[in-house]
N, C-alpha and C positions, 0 to 999 in steps of 0.2 A: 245511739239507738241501735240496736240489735235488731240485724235483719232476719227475715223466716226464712229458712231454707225453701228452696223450690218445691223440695218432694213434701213440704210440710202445706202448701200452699191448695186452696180449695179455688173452684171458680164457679161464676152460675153464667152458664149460656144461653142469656138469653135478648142477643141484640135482635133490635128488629130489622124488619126488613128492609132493604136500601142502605145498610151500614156500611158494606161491604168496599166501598171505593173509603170510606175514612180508613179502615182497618188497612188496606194495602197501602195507602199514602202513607202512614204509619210504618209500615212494612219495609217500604223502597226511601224512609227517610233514614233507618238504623245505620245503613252504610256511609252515609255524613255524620251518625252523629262519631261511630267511630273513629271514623278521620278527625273531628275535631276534637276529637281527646286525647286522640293517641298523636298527634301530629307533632306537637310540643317536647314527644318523649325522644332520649335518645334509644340507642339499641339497647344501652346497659339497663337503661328500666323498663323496659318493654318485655326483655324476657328477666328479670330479677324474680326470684323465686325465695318463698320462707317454707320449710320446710317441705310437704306434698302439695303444696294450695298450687293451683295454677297460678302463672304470670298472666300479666296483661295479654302477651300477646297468644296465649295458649287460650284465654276467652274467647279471643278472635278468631282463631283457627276452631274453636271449638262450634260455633256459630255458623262454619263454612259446612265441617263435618256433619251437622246436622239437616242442611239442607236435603241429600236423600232422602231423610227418612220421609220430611214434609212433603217431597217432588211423591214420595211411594202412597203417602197417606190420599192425595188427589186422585192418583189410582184408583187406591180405596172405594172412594166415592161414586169413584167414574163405574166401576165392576159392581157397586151396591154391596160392598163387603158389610157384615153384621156389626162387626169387627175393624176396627185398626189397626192397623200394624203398630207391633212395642217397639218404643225406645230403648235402648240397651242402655241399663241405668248404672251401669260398671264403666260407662263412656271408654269403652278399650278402643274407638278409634281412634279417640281423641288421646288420650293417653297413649298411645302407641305413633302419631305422627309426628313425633320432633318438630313442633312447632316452630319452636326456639331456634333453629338450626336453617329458617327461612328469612324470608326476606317480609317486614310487613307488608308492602307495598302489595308482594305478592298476595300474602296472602286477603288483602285489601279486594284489591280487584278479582280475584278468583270471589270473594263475598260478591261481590255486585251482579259478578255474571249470573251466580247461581241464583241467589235473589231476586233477578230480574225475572229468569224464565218461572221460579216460582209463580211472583205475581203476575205474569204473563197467563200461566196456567189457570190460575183461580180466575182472572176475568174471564176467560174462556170458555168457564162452565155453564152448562145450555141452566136453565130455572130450576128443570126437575134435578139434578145434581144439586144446584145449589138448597133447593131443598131437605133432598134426604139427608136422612140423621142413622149414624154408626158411633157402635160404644168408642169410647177411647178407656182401651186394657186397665190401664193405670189409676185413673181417675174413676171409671167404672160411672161416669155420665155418658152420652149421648150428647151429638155434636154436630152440624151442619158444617161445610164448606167453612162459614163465615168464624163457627165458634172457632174452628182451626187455625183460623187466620191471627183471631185475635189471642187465643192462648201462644202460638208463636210470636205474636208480637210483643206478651206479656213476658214469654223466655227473652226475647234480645231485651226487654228493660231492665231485668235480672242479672242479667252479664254488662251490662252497661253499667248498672250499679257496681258490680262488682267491682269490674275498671276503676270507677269514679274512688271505691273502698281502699284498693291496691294504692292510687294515684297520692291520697290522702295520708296513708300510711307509711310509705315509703319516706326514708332520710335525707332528703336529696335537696 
């Protein structure tokens, strides 16, 4: 089966209210599910690489790299931006980190940290924050706190599939 590219992918936000503790348990589970996929691997399949596709481990590191944006987006919220902050859809941080060149472990645990204080943040937010609704650039919907939570949770399923794709395809 053929998967949709993410930038190809639509969503409708519209959980209700009190979701928001399933959506972060969701959230604070992604860095277990990593470790149990990735634990198995050695170094050599972790960064193996087919052409430009990312490795496994360049998914992972990619997931860490994008926690600013999410840490910036709560901002967002917090300031009553109109607006989102964009995701830089040429991932040149990602691409530009030598992933492959780390240690997973590390980059394992630099995930959890960042992850944590993530959802540390979103539970933190007083009602009216969790309320308000800001475009998101991209998608050109409107989003609360909550829909943010869950479209990031929707991106770590996306890379997690990914994984699972590399895992499967790989000769080993």
């Amino acid at each position: 089966m053929e998967r949709t590219k993410w930038t190809e992918r639509s969503f409708l936000f519209n959980m209700p209210e009190g979701w928001m503790p399933n959506i972060l348990t969701r959230l604070l589970g992604t860095h277990a599910r990593l470790v149990e996929c990735t634990s198995p691997l050695t170094t050599e399949q972790l960064i193996h690489k087919t052409g430009t596709a990312w490795s496994i481990q360049e998914h992972v590191g990619h997931l860490v790299d994008l926690e600013d944006l999410h840490d910036g987006r709560i901002n967002d919220f917090i300031l009553r931006s109109t607006v989102l902050r964009a995701a830089d859809m040429s991932n040149a941080r990602t691409n530009a980190a030598y992933h492959n060149k780390r240690h997973l472990g590390e980059i394992l645990t630099q995930f959890r940290e960042v992850r944590l204080r993530f959802v540390d943040r979103l539970e933190q937010l007083d009602d009216e924050t969790q309320q308000f609704e800001a475009m998101h650039p991209r998608l050109q919907v409107r989003m609360r706190p909550c829909d943010m939570a869950y479209f990031t949770a929707e991106h770590d399923d996306h890379h997690l599939a990914s994984i699972r794709a590399l895992i499967r395809a790989q000769p080993w």
